[in-house]
C-alpha positions in Angstrom: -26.3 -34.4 -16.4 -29.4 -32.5 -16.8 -28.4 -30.0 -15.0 -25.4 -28.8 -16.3 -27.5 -28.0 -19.8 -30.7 -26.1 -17.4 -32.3 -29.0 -18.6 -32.8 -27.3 -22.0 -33.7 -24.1 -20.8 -33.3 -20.8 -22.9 -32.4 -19.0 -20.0 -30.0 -19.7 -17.3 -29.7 -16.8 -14.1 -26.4 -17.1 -11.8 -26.7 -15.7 -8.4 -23.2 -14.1 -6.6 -22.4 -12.4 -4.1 -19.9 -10.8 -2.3 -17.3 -13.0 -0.3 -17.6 -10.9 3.0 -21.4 -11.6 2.6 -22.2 -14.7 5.4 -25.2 -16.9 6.0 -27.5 -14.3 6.8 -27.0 -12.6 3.5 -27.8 -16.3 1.8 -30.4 -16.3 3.4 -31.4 -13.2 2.1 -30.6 -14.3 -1.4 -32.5 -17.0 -1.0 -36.3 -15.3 -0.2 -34.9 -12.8 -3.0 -34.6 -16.2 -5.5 -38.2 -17.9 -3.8 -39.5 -14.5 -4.9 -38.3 -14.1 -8.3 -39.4 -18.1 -9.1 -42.9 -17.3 -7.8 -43.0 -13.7 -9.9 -41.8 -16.5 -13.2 -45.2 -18.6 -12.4 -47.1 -15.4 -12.1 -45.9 -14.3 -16.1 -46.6 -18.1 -16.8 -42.6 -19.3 -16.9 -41.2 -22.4 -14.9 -38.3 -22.4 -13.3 -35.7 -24.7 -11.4 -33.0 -23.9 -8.8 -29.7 -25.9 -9.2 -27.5 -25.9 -6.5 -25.3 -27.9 -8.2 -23.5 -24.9 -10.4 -22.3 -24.3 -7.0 -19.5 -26.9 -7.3 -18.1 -24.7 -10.2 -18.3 -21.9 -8.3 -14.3 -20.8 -9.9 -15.7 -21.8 -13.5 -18.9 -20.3 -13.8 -16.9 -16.9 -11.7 -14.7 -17.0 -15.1 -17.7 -17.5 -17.8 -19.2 -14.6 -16.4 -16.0 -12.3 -16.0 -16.6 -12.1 -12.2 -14.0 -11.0 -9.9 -12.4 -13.1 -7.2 -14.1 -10.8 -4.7 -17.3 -12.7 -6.0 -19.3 -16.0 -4.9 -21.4 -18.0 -6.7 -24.7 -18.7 -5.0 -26.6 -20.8 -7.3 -27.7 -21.1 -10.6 -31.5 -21.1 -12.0 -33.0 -22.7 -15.2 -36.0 -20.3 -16.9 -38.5 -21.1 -19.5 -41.3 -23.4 -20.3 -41.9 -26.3 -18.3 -41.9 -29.6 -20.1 -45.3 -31.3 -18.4 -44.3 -34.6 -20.0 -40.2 -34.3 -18.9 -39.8 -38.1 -16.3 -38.2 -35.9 -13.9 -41.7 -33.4 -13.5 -43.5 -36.7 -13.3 -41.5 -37.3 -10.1 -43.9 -37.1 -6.9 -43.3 -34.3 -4.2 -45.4 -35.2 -1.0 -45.9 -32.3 1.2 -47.1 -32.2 4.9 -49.9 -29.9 6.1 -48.8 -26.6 7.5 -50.0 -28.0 10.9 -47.2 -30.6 10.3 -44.5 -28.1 9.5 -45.1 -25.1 12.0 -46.0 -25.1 15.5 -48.9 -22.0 16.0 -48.3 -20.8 19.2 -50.3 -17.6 20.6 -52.7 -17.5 18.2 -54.7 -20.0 16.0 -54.0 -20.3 12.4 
């Protein structure tokens, strides 16, 4: 339920789009989202993207006084992380970059 409160965020950012837009605009929207969560980190803010708003796509479209002509991409929580929050305790393993991409042509 976290979620659908930004998990006490003061600021909550909706990304839309355009219906005609397709995948390769999401995609788009999504380096355009990576970049502005790694600009938050640089001015010291957390943030967390949450699919989830997705689901009420229609809703959140009629909050914001969108137009039908509009989808709703995703929502973001901003502000201060909470260091001691359960869920920021959770553990994210990650595999080396060797593990993820396969170098070929040149050596990394």
């Amino acid at each position: 339920m976290n979620n659908y409160t930004g998990f006490g965020a003061p600021v909550m950012l909706f990304l839309h789009c355009s219906r005609i837009m397709g995948p390769p605009q999401w995609s788009d929207m999504g380096m355009w989202l990576q970049s502005v969560m790694l600009l938050l980190v640089e001015h010291g803010l957390a943030s967390c993207p949450q699919e989830c708003w997705a689901m009420y796509g229609e809703t959140i479209r009629q909050a914001l006084g969108l137009g039908d002509d509009q989808i709703l991409f995703t929502g973001l929580a901003i502000g201060y992380a909470d260091e001691d929050a359960a869920v920021n305790q959770w553990p994210v393993p990650r595999v080396g970059i060797d593990e993820a991409v396969d170098f070929r042509g040149f050596a990394p």
